[in-house]
Backbone as CSV, one residue per row, in Angstrom:
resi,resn,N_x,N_y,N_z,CA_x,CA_y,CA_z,C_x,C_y,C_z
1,UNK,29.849,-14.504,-10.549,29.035,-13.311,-10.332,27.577,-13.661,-10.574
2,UNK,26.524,-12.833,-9.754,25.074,-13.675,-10.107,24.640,-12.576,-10.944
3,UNK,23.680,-13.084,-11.221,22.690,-11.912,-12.657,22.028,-11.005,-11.750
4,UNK,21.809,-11.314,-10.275,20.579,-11.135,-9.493,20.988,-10.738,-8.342
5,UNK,21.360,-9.012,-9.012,21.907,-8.263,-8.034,21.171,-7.741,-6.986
6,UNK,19.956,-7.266,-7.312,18.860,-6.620,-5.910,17.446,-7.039,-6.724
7,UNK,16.364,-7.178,-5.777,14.699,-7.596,-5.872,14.489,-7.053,-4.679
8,UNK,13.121,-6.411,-4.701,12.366,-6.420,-4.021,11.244,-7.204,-3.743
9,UNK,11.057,-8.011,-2.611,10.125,-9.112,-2.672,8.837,-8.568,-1.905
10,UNK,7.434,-8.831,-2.553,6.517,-8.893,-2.280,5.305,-10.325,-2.283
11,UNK,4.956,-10.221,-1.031,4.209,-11.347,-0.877,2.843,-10.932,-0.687
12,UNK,2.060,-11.188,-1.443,0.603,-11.098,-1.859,-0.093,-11.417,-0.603
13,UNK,-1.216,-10.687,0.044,-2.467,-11.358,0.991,-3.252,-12.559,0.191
14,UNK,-3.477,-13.424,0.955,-4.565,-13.714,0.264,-5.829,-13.253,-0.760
15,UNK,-6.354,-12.530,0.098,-7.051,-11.726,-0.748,-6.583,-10.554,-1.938
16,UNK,-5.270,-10.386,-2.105,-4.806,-9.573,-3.276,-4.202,-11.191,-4.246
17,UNK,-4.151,-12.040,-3.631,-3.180,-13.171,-4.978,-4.650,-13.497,-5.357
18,UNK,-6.139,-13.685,-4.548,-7.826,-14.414,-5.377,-7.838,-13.276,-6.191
19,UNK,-7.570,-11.362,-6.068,-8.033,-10.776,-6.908,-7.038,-10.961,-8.425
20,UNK,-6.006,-10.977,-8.092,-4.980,-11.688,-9.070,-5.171,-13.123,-10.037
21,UNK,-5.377,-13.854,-9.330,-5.935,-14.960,-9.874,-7.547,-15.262,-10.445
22,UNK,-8.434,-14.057,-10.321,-9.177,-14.187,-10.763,-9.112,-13.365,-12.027
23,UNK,-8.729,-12.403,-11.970,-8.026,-11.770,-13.338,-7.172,-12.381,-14.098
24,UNK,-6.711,-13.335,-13.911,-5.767,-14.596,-15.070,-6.797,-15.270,-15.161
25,UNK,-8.071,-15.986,-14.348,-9.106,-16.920,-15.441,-9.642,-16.137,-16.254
26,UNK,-9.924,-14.861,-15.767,-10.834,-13.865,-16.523,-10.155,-13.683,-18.127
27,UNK,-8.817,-13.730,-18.392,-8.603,-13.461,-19.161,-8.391,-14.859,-19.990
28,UNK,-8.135,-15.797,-19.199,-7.988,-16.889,-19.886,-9.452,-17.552,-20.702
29,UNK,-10.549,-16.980,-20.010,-11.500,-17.881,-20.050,-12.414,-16.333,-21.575
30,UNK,-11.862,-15.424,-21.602,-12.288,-14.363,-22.657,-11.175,-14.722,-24.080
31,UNK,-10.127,-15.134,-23.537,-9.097,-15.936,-24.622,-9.364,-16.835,-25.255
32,UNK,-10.050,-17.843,-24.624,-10.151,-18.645,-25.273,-11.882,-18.865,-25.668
33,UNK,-12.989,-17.858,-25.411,-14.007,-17.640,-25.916,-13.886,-16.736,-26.724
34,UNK,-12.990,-15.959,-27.583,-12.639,-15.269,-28.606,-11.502,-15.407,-29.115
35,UNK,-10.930,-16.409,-29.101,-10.529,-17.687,-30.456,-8.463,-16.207,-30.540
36,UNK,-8.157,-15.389,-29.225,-6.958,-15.200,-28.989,-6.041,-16.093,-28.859
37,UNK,-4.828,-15.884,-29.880,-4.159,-16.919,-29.840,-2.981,-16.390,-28.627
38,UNK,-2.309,-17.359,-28.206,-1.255,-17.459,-27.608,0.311,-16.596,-28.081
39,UNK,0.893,-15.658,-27.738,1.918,-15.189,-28.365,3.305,-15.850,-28.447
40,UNK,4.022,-15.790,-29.393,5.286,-16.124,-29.284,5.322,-17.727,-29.423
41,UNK,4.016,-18.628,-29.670,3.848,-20.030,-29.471,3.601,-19.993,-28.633
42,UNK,2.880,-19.236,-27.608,2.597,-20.069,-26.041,1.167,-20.500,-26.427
43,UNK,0.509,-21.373,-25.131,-0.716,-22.428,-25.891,-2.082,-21.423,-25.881
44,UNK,-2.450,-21.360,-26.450,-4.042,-20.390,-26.456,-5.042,-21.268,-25.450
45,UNK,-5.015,-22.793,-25.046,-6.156,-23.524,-24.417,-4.821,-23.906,-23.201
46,UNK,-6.062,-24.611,-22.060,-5.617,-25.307,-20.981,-4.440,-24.868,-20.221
47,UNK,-4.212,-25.325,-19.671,-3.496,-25.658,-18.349,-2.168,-24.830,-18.279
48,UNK,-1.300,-24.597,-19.220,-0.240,-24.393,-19.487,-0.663,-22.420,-20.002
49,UNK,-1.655,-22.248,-20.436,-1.551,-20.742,-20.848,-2.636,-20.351,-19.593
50,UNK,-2.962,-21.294,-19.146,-4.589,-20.469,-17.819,-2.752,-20.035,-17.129
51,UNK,-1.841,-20.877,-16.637,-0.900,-20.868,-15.986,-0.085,-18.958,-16.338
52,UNK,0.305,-19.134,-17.444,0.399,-17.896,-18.188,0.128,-16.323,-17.594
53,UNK,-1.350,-16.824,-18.435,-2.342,-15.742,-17.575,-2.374,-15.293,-16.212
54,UNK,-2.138,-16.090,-14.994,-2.467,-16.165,-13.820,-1.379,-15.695,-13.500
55,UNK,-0.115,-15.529,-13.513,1.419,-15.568,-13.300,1.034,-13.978,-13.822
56,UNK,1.069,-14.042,-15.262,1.055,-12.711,-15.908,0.405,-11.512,-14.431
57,UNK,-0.401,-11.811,-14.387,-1.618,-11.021,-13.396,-0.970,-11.036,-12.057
58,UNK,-0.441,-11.669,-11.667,0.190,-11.995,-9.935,1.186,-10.806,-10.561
59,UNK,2.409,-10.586,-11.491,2.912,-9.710,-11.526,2.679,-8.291,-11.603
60,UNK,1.631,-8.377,-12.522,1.005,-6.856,-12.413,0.644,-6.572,-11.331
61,UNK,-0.368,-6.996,-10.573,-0.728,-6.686,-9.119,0.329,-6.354,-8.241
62,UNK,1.237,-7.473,-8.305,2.434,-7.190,-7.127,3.363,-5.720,-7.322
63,UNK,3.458,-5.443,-9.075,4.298,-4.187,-9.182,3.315,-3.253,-8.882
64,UNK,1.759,-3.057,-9.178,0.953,-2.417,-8.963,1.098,-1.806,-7.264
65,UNK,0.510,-2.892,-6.474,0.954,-3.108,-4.830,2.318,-1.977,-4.864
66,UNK,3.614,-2.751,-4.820,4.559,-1.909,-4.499,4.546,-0.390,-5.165
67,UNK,4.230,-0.281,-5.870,4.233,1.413,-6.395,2.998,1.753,-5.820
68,UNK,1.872,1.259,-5.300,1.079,1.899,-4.334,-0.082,2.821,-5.781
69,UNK,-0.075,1.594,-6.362,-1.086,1.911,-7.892,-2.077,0.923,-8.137
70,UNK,-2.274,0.393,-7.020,-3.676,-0.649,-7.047,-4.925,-0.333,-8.021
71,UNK,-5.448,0.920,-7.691,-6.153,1.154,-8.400,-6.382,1.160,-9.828
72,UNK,-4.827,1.001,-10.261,-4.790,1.146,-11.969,-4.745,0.200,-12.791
73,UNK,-4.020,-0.776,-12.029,-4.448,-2.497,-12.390,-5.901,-2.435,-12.906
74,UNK,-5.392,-3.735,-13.912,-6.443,-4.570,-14.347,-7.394,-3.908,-14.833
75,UNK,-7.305,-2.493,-16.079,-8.050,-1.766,-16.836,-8.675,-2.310,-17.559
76,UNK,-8.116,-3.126,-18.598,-8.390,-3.273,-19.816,-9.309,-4.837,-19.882
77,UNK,-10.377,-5.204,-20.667,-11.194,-5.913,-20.526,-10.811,-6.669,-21.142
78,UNK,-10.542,-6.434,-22.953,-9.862,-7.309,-23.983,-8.028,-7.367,-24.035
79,UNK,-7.487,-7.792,-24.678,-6.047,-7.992,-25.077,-6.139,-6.807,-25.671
80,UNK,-5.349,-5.808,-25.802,-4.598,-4.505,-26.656,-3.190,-4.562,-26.944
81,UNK,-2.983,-4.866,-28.353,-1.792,-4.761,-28.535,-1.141,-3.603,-28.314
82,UNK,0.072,-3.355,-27.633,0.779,-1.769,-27.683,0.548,-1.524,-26.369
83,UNK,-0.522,-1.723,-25.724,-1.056,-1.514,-24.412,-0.162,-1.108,-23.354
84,UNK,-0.194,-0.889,-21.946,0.977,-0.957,-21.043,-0.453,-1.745,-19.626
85,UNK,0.207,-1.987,-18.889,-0.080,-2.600,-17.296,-0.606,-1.750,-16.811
86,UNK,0.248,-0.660,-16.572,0.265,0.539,-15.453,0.362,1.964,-16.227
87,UNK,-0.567,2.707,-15.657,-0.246,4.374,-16.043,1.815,4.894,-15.881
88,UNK,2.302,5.749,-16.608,2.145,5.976,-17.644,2.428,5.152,-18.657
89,UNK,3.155,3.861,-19.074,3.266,3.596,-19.976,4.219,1.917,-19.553
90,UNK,4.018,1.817,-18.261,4.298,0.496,-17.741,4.199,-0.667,-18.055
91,UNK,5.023,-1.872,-18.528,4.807,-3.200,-19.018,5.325,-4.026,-18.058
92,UNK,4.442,-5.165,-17.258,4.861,-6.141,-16.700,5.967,-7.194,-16.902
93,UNK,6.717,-7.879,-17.134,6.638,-8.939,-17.598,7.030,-10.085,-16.379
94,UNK,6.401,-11.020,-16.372,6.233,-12.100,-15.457,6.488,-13.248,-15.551
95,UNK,7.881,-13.900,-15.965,8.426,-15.563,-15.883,8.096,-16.428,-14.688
96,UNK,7.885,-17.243,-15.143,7.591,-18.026,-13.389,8.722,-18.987,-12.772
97,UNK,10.207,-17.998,-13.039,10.775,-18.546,-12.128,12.027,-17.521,-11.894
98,UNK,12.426,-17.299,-10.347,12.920,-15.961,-10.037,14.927,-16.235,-11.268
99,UNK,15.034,-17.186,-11.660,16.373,-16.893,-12.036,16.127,-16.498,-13.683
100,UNK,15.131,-16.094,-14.104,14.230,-15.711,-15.702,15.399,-13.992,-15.827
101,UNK,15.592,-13.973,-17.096,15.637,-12.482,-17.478,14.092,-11.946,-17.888
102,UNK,14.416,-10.761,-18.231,13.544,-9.661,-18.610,13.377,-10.050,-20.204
103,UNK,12.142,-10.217,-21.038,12.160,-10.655,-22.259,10.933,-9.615,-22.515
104,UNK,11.637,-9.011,-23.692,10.656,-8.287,-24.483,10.691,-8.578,-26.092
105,UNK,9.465,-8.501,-26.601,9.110,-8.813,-28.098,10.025,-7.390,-29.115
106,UNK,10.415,-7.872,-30.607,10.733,-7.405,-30.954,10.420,-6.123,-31.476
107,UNK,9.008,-6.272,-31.663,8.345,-5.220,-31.872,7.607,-4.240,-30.884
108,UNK,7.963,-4.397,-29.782,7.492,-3.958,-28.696,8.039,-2.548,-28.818
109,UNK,6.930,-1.595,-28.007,7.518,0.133,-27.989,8.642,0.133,-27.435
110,UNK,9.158,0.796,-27.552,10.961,1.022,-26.883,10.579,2.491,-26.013
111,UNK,9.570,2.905,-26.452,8.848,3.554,-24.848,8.566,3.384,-23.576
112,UNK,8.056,2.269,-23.679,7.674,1.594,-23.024,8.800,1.296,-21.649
113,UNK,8.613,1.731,-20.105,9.002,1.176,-18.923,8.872,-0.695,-18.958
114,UNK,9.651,-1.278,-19.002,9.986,-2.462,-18.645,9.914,-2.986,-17.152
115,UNK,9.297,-3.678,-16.538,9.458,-4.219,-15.166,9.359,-5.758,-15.469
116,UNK,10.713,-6.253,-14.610,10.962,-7.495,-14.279,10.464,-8.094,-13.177
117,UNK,9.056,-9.087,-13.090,8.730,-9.546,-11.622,8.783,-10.594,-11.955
118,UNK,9.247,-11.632,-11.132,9.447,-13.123,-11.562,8.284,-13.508,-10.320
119,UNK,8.022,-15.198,-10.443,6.818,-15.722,-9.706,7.584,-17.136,-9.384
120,UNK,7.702,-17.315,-7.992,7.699,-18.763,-8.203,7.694,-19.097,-6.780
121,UNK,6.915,-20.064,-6.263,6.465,-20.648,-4.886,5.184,-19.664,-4.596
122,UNK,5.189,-18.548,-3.476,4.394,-17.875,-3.618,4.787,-16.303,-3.191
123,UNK,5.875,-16.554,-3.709,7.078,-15.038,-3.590,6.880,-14.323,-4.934
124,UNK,6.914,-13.524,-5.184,6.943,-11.716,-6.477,8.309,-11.717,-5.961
125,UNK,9.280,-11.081,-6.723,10.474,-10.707,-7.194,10.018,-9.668,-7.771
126,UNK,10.681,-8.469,-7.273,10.769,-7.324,-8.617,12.159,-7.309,-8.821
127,UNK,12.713,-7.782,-9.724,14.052,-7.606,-10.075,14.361,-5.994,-10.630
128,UNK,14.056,-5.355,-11.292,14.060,-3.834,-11.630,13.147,-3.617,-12.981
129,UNK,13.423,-2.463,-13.288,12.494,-1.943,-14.473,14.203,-1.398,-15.555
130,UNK,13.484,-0.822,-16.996,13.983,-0.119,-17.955,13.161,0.699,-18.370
131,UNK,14.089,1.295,-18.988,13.203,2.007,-20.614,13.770,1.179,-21.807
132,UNK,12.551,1.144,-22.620,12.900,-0.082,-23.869,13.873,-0.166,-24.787
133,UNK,13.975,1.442,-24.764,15.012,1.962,-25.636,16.970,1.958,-25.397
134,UNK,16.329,1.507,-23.809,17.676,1.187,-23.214,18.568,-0.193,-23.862
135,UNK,17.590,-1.076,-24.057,17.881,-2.292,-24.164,17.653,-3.185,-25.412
136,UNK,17.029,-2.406,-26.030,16.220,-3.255,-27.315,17.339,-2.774,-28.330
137,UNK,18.550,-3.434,-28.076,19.230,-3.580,-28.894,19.586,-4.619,-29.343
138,UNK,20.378,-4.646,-30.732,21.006,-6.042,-31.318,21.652,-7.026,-29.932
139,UNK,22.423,-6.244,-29.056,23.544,-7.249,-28.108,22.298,-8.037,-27.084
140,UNK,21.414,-7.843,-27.343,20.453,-8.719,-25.918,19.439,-9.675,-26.788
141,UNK,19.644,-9.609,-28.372,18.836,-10.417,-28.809,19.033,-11.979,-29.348
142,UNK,18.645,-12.912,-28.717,18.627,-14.552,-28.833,17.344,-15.304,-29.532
143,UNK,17.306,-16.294,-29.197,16.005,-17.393,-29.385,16.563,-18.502,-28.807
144,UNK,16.979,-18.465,-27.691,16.929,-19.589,-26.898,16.507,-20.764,-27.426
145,UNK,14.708,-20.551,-27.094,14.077,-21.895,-27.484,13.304,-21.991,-28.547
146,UNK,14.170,-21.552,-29.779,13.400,-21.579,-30.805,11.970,-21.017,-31.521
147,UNK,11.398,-20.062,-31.157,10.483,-19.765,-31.090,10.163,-18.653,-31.617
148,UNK,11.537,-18.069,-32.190,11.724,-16.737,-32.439,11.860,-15.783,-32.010
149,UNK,12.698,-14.820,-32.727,13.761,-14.234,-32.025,13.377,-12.881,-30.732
150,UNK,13.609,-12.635,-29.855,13.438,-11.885,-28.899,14.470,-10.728,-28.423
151,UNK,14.363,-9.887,-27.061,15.430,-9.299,-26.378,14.945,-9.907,-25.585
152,UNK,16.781,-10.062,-24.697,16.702,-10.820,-23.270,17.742,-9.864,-22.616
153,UNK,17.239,-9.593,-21.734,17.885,-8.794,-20.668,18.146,-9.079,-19.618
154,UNK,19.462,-9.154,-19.007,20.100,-9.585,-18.070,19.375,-8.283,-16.458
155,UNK,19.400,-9.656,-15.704,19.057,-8.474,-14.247,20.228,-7.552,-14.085
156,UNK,21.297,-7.962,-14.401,22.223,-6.651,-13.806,22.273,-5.606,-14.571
157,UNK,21.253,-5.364,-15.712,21.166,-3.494,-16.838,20.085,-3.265,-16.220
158,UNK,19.550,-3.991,-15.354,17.949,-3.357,-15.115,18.139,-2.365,-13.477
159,UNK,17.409,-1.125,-13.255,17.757,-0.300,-11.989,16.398,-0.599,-11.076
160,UNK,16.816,-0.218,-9.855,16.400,-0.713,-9.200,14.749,0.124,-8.741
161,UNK,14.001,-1.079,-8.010,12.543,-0.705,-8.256,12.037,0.453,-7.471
162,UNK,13.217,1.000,-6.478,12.977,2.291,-5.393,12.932,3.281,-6.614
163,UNK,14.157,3.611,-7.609,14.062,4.492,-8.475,12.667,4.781,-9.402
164,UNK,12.273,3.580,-9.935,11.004,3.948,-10.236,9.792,4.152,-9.536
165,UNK,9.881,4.077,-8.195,8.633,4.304,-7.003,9.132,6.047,-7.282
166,UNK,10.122,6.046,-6.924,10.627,7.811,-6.635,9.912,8.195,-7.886
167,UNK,10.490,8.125,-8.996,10.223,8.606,-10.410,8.545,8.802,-10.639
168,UNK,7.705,7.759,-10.167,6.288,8.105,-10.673,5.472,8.550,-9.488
169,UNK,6.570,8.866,-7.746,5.808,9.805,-6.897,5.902,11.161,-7.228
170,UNK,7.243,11.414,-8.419,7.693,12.685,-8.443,6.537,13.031,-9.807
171,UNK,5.846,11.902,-10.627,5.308,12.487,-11.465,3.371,12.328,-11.485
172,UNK,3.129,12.322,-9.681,2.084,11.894,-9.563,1.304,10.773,-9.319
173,UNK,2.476,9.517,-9.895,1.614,8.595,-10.117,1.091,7.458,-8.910
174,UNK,2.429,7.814,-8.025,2.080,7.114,-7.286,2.061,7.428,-5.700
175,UNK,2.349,6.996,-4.614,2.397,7.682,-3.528,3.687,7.416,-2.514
């Protein structure tokens, strides 16, 4: 059986993956001129967290894009802990490779909408979204790679990304 029951794939214009990618140096290059460290152990300098950043941002945009919420992308200037992506209360998360689960921090809001977009070649995956509270339980929590402990969420608890287009046209948010 695969993990990777339905995605919706979006492929970036050019000109939406430069505005994307310029919002991952932007943040990389404010990261590491205000001494932000890297979360979870990922690297605060070079190559490997600019990578991070840039991925991070290709996902937001692309879930942004498909919910037809361009405009709401890319608010925030500094890092905010607690923060969300997207109005109302939306969290990206972006692995860079489409067979990744959904990983959220332990302390993360359980408010918080969950979206799964994976990155890899030059394809977006939206694998689906949650609510945090759905999932941020004991049965989804590991540490794989040592790094300390997390939730990992399998693609097949996550629903699919039409439901949440419906859900935030019905509450305004999107079109």
């Amino acid at each position: 059986m695969t993990d990777n029951l339905f995605f919706e794939s979006v492929l970036l214009t050019p000109e939406e993956l430069k505005i994307a990618i310029d919002e991952g140096d932007r943040r990389q290059t404010f990261n590491q001129s205000h001494g932000v460290k890297g979360r979870g152990g990922a690297p605060e300098r070079g190559d490997r967290s600019r990578k991070i950043n840039v991925e991070g941002a290709i996902g937001e945009y692309a879930v942004a894009r498909y919910l037809n919420m361009t405009k709401d992308v890319f608010k925030e200037y500094k890092p905010v802990p607690g923060s969300f992506d997207l109005p109302p209360n939306i969290d990206v998360k972006t692995p860079a490779s489409h067979n990744r689960r959904l990983v959220i921090w332990l302390n993360d809001n359980p408010k918080k909408i969950f979206v799964l977009a994976t990155y890899e070649g030059k394809e977006v995956r939206l694998h689906g979204w949650t609510y945090g509270d759905r999932v941020m339980k004991d049965c989804f929590i590991e540490d794989p790679i040592g790094r300390g402990p997390r939730y990992y969420v399998p693609k097949s608890v996550l629903e699919p990304m039409i439901l949440l287009k419906s859900f935030l046209i019905d509450l305004g948010y999107s079109k």
